[in-house]
C-alpha positions as CSV (number, residue, x, y, z in Angstrom):
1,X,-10.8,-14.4,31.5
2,X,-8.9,-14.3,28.2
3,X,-9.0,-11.0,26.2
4,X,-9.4,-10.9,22.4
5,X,-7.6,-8.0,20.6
6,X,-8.1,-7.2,16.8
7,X,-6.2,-5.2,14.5
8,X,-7.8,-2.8,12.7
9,X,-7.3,-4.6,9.6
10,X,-9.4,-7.3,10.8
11,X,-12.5,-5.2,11.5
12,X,-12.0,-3.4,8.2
13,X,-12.9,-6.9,6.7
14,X,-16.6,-6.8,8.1
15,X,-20.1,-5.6,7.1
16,X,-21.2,-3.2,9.2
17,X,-25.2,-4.2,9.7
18,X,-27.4,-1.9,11.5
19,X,-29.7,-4.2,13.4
20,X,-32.8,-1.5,13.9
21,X,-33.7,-2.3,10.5
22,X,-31.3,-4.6,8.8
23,X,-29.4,-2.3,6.5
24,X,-26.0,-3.6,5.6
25,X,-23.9,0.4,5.7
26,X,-20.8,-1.8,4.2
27,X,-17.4,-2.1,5.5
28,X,-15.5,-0.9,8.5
29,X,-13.4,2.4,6.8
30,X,-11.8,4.0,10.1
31,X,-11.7,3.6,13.7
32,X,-11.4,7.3,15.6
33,X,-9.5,7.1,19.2
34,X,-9.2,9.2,22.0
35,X,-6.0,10.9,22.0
36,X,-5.9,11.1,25.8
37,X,-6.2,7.5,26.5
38,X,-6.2,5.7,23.4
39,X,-9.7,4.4,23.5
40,X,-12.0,3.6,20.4
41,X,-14.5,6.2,20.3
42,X,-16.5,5.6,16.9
43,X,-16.3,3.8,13.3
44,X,-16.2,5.3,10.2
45,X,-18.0,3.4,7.3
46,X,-17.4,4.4,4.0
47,X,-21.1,6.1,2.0
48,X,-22.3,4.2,-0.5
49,X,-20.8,4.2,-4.2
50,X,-23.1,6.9,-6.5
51,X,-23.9,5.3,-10.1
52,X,-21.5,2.3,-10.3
53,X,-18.8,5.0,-8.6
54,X,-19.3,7.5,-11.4
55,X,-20.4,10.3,-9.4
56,X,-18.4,9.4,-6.0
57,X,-19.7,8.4,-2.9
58,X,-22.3,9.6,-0.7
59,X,-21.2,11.1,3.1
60,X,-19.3,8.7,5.2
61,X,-21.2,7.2,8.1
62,X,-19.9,7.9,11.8
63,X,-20.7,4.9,14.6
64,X,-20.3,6.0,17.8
65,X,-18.4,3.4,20.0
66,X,-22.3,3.2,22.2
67,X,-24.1,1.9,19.0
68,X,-22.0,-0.7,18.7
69,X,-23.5,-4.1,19.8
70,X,-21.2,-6.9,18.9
71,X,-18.1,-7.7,16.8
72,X,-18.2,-11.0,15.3
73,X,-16.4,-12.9,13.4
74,X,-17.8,-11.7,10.0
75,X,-20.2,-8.8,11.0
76,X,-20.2,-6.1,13.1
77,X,-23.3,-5.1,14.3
78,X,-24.5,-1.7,15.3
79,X,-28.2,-0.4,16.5
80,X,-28.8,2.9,15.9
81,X,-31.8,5.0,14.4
82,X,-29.6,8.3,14.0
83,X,-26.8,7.8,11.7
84,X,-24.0,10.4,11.9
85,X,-22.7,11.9,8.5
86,X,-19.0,12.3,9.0
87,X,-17.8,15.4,7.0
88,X,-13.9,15.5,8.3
89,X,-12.8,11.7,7.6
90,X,-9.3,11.8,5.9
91,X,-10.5,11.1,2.6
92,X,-13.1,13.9,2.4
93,X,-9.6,16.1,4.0
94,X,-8.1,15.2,1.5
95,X,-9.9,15.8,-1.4
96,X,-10.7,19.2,-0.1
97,X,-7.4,20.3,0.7
């Protein structure tokens, strides 16, 4: 069996679709690990733009590694009916502190 490795700017280069109800969320933002062992443990997709970007974003989206379905070649598909808000990504960190 061959493996398939990709690097995080590859995944950051696909929709994220949720497939419970079709809704594209966008593109890939973040990958958390697990310190420990180095393990993917959940996405982060960027919120969607507010106003044409005017008024910022809305919260980012958190995908736990479980939701995820499939990676393909130009989508990433996820199925979940419970979307996490992330309030600690490293942009909100940064813009609060």
């Amino acid at each position: 069996m061959t493996e398939s490795y990709l690097s995080v700017t590859e995944l950051r280069a696909k929709d994220v679709v949720n497939i419970s109800d079709g809704y594209k969320l966008g593109y890939l933002h973040d990958v958390n690990f697990e310190s420990m062992e180095g393990r993917a443990v959940s996405f982060v997709v960027l919120g969607a733009r507010r106003f044409f970007g005017l008024f910022g974003r809305a919260e980012d989206y958190v995908i736990p590694w479980g939701d995820i379905k499939t990676i393909g070649e130009d989508v990433i598909l996820i199925d979940t009916k419970n979307i996490v808000h992330a309030k600690n990504t490293l942009r909100t960190r940064k813009r609060d502190g």
